[in-house]
N, C-alpha and C positions, 0 to 999 in steps of 0.2 A: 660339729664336734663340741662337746660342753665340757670345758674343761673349769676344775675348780680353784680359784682365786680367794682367798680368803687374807683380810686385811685388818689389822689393829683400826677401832676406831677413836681413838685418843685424842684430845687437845695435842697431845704433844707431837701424834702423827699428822696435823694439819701443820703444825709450823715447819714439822720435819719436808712435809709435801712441797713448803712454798719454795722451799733453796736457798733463804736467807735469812740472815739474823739482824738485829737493830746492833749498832755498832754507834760508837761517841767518837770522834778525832779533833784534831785541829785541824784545820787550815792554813797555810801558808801562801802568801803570794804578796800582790802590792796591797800597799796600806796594813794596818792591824793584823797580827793570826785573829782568825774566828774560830770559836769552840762550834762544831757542826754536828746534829746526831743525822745518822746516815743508816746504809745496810752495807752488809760484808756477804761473801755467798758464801755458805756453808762445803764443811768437807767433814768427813767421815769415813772409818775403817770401816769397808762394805765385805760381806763374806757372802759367798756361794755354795749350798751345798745341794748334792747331789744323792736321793737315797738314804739321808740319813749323813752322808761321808761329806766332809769339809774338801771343796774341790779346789778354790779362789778366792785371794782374800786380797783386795788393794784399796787404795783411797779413789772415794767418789762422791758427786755431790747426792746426797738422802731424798732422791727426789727419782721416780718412776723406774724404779728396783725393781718391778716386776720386770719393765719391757728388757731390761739392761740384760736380768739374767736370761732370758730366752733368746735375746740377741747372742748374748755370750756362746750358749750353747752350741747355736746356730753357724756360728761363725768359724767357732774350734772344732765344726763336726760333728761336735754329740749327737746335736738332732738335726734330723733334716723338714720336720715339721710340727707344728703345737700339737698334733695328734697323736706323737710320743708322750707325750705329757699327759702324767694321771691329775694331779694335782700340783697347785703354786702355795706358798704361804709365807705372807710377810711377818718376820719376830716381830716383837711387843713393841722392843726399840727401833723399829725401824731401820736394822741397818745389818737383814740378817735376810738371804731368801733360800728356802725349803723347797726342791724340786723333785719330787718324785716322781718316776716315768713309768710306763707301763712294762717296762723291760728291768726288773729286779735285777737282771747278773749284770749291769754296767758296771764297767771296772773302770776306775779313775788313772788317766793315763800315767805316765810313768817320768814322762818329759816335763820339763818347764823350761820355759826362758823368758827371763824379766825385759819386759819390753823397755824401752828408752821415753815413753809418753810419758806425758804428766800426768798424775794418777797412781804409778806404778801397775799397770796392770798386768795379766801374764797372758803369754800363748803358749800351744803347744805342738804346733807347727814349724817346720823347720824352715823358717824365712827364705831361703834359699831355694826350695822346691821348686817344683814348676806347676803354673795350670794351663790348660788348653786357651788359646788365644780367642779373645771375646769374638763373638759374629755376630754384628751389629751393624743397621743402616740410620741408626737417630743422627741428627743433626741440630745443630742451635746456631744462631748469626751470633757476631759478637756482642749486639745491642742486645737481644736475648737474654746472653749471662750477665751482660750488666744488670737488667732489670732483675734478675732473680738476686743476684748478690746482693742489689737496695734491700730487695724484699725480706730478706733473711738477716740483715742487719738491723731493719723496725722492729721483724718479729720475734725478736732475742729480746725476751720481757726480763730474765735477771741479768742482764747485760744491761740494759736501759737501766734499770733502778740500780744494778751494785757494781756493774763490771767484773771481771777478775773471772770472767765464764766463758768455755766455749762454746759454737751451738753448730750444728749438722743440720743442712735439709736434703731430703729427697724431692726431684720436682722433675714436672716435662720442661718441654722447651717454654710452655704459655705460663705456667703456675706452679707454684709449690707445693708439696701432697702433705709432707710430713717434716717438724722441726722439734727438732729436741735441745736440751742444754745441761754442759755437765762440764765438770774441773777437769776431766781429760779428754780432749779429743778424741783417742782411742774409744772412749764408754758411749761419747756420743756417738758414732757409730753403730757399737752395740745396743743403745738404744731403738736407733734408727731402725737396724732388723729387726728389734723384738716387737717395735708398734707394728713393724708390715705386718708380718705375722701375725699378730693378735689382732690386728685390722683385716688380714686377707687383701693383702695390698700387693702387689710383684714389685719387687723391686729391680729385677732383670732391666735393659733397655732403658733407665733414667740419669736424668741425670744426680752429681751426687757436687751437694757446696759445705763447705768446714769453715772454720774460721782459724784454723791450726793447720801446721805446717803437714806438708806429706810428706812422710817418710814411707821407709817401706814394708813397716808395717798396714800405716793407712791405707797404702795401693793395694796391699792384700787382703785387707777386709773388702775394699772397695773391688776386686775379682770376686771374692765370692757373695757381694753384693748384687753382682753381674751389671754392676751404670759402667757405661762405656767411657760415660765424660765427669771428670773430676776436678772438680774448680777450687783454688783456695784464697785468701786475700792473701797471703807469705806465699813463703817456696816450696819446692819439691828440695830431695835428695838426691846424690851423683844414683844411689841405688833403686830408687822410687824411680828415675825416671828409663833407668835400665828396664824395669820389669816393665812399666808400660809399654814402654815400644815391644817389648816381649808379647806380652799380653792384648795387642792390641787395647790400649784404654790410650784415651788423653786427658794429657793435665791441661790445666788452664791455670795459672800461677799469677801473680799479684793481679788480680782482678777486682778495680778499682774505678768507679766509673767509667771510662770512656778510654783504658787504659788495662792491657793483660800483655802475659807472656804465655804463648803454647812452645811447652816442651816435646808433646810427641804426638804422632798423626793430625797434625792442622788440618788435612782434608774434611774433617768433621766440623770445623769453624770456620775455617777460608774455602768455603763453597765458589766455585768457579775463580780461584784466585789461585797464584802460582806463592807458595809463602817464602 
């Protein structure tokens, strides 16, 4: 499928790309404040349009808007694959993405509900819904997800350099496939489906690590994500963790070296173990 991507190539779209800004502070601690120049991660009013028509509009970090908005799409149903897609185009400013699909009568749905992430983002799903219970045989040890959660905290590159960022992996049990980083947990997510997708990657069957809390929205992306096991270093929700056992999905919660909480189906982690 060749779908068309077109991208500002601006000085001002490489800094907008890297996610952060140079930033001046003090220092405070023992001995003397120090005047420090540092970086801060960027945020930005992102908007999504669909056909021409403004569909979504919330704060996100200016950084891989392509993948965001076809995760977006993907995730709220619009599309069920990049071969809806006629064309992508990112504005001048970088904080604008142009989707037009091969299907002109899309009608922009009618619903919204402001999610509770950081970011602001929207869905338009009735969180409450139901989906069919995942059927799934992956498994992981607990050393397993330890080693992926190291893994995914080195490779948070504007977390290292600025903090103040979340970051998403998709991974099997042996390696990570795919990591993104963004000021809402929510977006990372959607980023997370839009590189499958644009990779041709399944995300079905993986597992899925956040650096942000699960709530239940998260577990909902994360169903129709289709990863059976969802790991975070914080917590779930009394309703995150209702739908997983719903949904057959398990959390794995403060997963922290040598040290988690499974909230729901352990049999996928406590392999020949009574939990």
């Amino acid at each position: 499928m060749s779908l068309q991507v077109a991208r500002n190539g601006s000085k001002a779209a490489v800094i907008q790309e890297r996610g952060v800004q140079p930033s001046h502070y003090i220092s405070v601690g023992v001995g003397e404040p120090q005047p420090v120049d540092g970086w801060v991660v960027e945020e930005a009013q992102i908007c999504i349009s669909v056909n021409g028509e403004e569909l979504a509009t919330f704060m996100a970090s200016p950084r891989d808007l392509e993948r965001m908005a076809v995760g977006f799409l993907a995730n709220e149903g619009i599309i069920g694959s990049v071969a809806e897609i006629r064309h992508l185009h990112l504005s001048k400013n970088n904080t604008c993405v142009d989707v037009w699909l091969h299907d002109m009568n899309f009608e922009k749905p009618r619903k919204f509900i402001i999610t509770a992430g950081c970011g602001g983002g929207v869905t338009f799903d009735d969180l409450s819904g139901q989906h069919e219970p995942l059927v799934s045989d992956l498994t992981a040890t607990p050393e397993e997800l330890a080693s992926l959660m190291r893994e995914m905290h080195l490779g948070a590159e504007l977390y290292q350099q600025a903090r103040g960022i979340h970051t998403a992996v998709l991974a099997t049990p042996d390696k990570p496939l795919l990591q993104v980083e963004d000021i809402g947990r929510h977006n990372c997510l959607d980023k997370l489906r839009g590189a499958a997708l644009l990779d041709g990657l399944e995300t079905e069957g993986k597992i899925l690590l956040s650096s942000g809390r699960i709530s239940s929205e998260m577990i909902n992306k994360a169903r129709r994500l289709g990863t059976p096991i969802v790991c975070s270093r914080t917590s779930p929700t009394s309703l995150s963790v209702a739908l997983a056992e719903a949904w057959n999905i398990t959390i794995v919660a403060y997963l922290r070296q040598d040290r988690m909480r499974i909230y729901s189906h352990p049999e996928r982690i406590l392999l020949n173990s009574e939990p």
